[in-house]
C-alpha angles and dihedrals in degrees: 000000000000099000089049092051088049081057102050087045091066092041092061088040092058088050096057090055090051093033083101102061099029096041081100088064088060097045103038123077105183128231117335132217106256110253119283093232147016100259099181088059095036109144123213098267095046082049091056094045090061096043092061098041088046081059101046088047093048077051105046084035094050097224093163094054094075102017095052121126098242091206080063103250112128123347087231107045103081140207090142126143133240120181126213134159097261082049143259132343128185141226113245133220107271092171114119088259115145097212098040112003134053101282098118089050124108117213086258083056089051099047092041088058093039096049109023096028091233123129134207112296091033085280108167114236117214107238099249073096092077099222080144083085113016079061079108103051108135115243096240087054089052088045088050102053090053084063103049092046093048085052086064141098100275104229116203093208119140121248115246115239107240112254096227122158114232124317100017096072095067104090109197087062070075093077093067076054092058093038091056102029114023120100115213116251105261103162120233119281107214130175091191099255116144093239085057087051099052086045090063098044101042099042102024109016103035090026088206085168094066085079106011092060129082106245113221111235090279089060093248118134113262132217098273093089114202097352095130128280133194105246120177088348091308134122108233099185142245100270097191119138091236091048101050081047091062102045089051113256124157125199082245100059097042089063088049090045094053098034091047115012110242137054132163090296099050160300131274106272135160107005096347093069095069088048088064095045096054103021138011092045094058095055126093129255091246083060094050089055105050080048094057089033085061095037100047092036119157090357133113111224107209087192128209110009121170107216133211114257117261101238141318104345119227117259108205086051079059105053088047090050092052097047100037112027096014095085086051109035100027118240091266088060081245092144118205120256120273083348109067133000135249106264097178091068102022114134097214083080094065114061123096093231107068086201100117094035091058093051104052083049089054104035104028118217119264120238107263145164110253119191142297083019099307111134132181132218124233129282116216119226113243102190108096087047095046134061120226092256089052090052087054085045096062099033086054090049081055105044093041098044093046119354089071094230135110127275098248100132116129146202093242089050099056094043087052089056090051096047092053088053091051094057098055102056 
């Protein structure tokens, strides 16, 4: 971590020098698309149109997820986390306040923030907006979403200032990041196929690239479009066709998995969960399919398949599991409906990286209301009453009996992943 910070450190340092003949690329956004609609002459049923489709794209485009109040006063008005190796940012009031939101904004200043990452004012954006991907937002969904926030309950609640170690926190370095980085806004090209659809919702729309994608060493999304990527010490996995084959998925279960929450290979956990809260869960089934249609293309999903464990299995990672996961989850890993989850076919298991295994084990998942009525008992949080090496033990019993992998797992990795967590809270 350090190294890569060093790295970054000379990055943004290199920025700065440039930052004077590249600060126009910061500030400059090109030539926009011309407005969908005439918004001064707007009668009440083209209103209303955009109103319902402003809704449908905050959904699909999972505005709330990052612009949410986190003490639970409005989904728009900000003050969120996210966490990142050079340190927080946080989500900003997009309410239609005049003092702190966007109420003083234009749909041109909208699109140009959505699709060039550049506020009023030329005001470089730091690209946890992901403008990397909304880049190729039409111009009638941008138009539409102004309508729909300033539709909203303004909230006068301050912005608060991003906590980002030198030199992060000087924004114009911002603008060599662009220059290297940012695609030009080209709006999306659709002939209306379902494939088409799922494309836009899964890789503008949905931006499911912005975590499920490795980021080079200057945090910008590299070439290897949706093959997993660790995001906020989480593991987003690898969404390849190829990949969501192996592990089991059907096109079936992964609309079950995005409209409710849970499906035979697992439930929403870590970041996912407040995707499904604001947003998969709103869209239609027609949307999900186009999403799964995209994702799964020119692939056949064989669907659950319990697989044969990978070699001796560890005995100490079984008598933990009988004594501690068995009167839940059953000792065949058969799970028990809306209270604990199937093992035997989880998905979690199968990932190369343990991360997210280790830390269920360790922190346990909340009970919680999922989606479309499903709901999930508690988890218990096993890591005051386990060692490290216990921990490994039973990661290991898991991802050998069912995950297909080797048990590999040690006592210095999960304490590593603990650690990390640690860290960012």
């Amino acid at each position: 971590m350090t190294r890569v910070l060093r790295i970054f450190g000379l990055l943004a340092l290199v920025g700065i020098v440039a930052v004077a003949a590249l600060f126009w690329i910061g500030r400059g956004s090109g030539d926009i698309p011309p407005a969908s609609v005439d918004f001064a002459n707007l009668d009440a049923d083209q209103r209303q149109k955009l109103l319902t489709r402003g809704e449908w794209v905050a959904h699909a485009s999972d505005c709330a997820a990052c612009h949410t109040d986190p003490s639970g006063g409005s989904d728009l008005a900000g003050g969120l986390p996210m966490e990142t190796p050079m340190g927080s940012i946080f989500g900003t009031n997009i309410t239609p306040s005049k003092d702190f939101g966007i109420g003083g904004w234009s749909a041109d200043d909208l699109y140009r923030a959505v699709a060039w990452g550049v506020a009023p004012g030329g005001k470089n954006l730091y690209p946890a907006m992901p403008y990397t991907s909304y880049h190729q937002i039409t111009r009638a969904d941008s138009d539409a979403l102004w309508v729909w926030l300033m539709d909203q309950r303004a909230v006068d609640k301050p912005n608060k200032s991003n906590d980002l170690i030198f030199p992060f926190n000087i924004r114009p370095a911002v603008a060599l990041w662009n220059a290297l980085f940012r695609p030009d806004a080209e709006p999306f090209q659709s002939n209306d196929s379902q494939l088409q659809q799922g494309e836009y919702l899964v890789d503008v729309l949905g931006h499911c690239g912005e975590c499920h994608t490795p980021r080079n060493l200057a945090y910008a999304l590299t070439d290897d479009h949706l093959a997993g990527a660790v995001i906020e010490n989480a593991y987003a996995p690898d969404l390849r066709p190829d990949a969501l084959a192996r592990r089991g998925w059907t096109q079936d279960d992964m609309v079950a998995f995005l409209h409710r929450g849970l499906s035979p290979q697992g439930v929403m956990t870590f970041g996912m969960f407040p995707v499904l809260s604001h947003s998969t869960s709103h869209l239609s089934n027609d949307d999900l399919t186009a999403m799964t249609a995209y994702l799964t293309a020119g692939h056949t999903m064989p669907g659950p398949q319990v697989r044969a464990p990978t070699d001796a299995l560890s005995r100490e990672g079984q008598l933990l599991y009988t004594g501690l996961c068995a009167g839940c989850h059953g000792d065949e890993g058969a799970g028990q409906p809306n209270s604990s989850v199937r093992l035997d076919v989880n998905t979690t298991a199968m990932y190369a990286n343990p991360l997210n295994l280790i830390r269920v084990i360790s922190e346990g998942i909340p009970e919680r209301d999922l989606a479309q009525g499903e709901r999930m008992q508690a988890m218990p949080a096993f890591g005051a009453m386990l060692s490290d090496q216990q921990i490994a033990q039973l990661v290991n019993y898991l991802r050998q009996r069912w995950g297909g992998r080797p048990g590999d797992v040690t006592a210095e990795a999960v304490g590593s992943a603990i650690e990390k967590r640690h860290t960012t809270q």
